[in-house]
Legacy VTK file of the C-alpha trace (Angstrom):
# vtk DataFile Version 3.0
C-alpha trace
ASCII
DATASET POLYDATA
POINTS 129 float
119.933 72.451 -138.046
122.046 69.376 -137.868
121.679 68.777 -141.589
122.880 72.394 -142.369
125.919 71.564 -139.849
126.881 68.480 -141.767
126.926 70.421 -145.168
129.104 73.228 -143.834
131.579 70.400 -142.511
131.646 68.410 -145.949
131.726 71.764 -147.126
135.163 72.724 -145.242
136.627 68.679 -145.842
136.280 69.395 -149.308
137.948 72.764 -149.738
140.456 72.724 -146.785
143.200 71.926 -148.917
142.633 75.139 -151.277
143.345 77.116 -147.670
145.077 80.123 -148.239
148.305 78.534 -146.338
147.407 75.244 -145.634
149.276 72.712 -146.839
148.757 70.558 -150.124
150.028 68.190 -152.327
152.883 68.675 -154.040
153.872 67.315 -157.457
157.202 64.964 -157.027
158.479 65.627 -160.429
158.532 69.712 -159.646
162.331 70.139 -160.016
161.613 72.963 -156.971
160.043 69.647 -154.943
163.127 67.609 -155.813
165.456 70.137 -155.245
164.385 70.894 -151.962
164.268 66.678 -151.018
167.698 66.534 -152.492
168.804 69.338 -149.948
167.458 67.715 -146.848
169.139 64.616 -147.832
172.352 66.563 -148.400
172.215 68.194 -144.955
171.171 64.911 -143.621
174.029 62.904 -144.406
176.138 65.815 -143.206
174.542 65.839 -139.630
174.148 62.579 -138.676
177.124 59.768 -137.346
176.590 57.237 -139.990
179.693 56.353 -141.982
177.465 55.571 -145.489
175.753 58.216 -147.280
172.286 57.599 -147.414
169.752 58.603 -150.572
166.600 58.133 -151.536
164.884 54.581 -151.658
160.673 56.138 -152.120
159.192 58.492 -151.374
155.843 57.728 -149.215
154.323 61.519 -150.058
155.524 65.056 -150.429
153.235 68.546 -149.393
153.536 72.027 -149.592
152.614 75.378 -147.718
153.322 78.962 -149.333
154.948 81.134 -146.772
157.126 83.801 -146.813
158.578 81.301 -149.886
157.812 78.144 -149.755
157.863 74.688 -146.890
158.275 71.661 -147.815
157.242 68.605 -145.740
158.435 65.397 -147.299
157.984 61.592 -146.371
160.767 59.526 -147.551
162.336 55.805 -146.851
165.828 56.291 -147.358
168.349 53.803 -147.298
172.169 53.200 -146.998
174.535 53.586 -149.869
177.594 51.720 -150.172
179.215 55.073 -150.401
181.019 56.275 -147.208
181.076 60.047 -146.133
183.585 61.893 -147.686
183.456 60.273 -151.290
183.640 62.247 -154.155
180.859 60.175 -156.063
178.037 61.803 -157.312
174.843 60.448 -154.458
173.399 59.649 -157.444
175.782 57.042 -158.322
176.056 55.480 -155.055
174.475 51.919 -154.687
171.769 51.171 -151.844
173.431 48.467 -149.966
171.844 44.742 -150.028
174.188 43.035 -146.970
171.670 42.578 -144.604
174.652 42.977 -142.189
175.007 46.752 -143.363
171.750 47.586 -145.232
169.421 49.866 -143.233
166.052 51.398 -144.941
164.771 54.595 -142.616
161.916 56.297 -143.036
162.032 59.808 -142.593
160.164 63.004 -142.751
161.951 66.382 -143.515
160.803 70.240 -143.400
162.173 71.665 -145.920
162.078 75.725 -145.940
162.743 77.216 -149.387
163.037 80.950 -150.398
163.813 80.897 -154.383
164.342 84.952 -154.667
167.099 84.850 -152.143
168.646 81.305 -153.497
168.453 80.189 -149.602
167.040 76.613 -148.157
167.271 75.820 -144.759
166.593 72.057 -143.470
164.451 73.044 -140.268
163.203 69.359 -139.242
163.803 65.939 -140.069
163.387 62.694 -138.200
164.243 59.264 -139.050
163.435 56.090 -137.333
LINES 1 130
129 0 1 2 3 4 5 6 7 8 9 10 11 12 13 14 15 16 17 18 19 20 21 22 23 24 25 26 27 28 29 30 31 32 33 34 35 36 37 38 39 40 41 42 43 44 45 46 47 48 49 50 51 52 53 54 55 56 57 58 59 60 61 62 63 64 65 66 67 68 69 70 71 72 73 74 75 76 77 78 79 80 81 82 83 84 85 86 87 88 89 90 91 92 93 94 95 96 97 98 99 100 101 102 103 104 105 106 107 108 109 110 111 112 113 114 115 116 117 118 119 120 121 122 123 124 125 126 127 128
């Protein structure tokens, strides 16, 4: 009996992540993948009090989970930029800052709710420490 109870359990270990639902790894070059971590950074540096923008510095792993469209949960360390809010300059263009009196690295893990057929994302978690 035990023996049969350890095969089911390897069993489930090695299909959970084909779980109807469940959540799985998702590629980080799928332009839908980046797109959605490029919104949550958007609506990141619009929410929060620092004066730089902040943009990606690595990111530490990225799932996904098919819903009603799709969720994103991404793990990121993000740093400053020597851009401040309100710049016109591409995020892409903005320098990570090396001061150690200004630099900051976070890391930080966003939800990232995506429903391509209606063109709508919404940014329903993040936190950054």
């Amino acid at each position: 009996m035990f023996l049969k109870l350890c095969v089911f359990l390897l069993l489930v270990a090695f299909f959970v992540e084909t779980i109807p639902g469940g959540w799985y790894a998702a590629n980080p070059n799928d332009p839908a993948m980046i797109e959605a971590l490029d919104f949550a950074l958007m609506k990141y540096n619009e929410g929060n009090n620092d004066r730089f923008l902040i943009k990606l510095e690595s990111l530490v792993s990225a799932q996904q989970q098919v819903v009603a469209g799709m969720n994103y949960r991404i793990i990121a360390n993000v740093a400053r930029t020597k851009c401040r809010k309100g710049t016109s300059k591409p995020l892409d263009k903005c320098q990570i800052l090396t001061q150690e009196k200004f630099a900051k690295v976070y890391k930080c893990t966003f939800l990232v709710y995506v429903v391509p057929w209606l063109k709508t994302s919404e940014l329903r978690q993040h936190n950054c420490v």
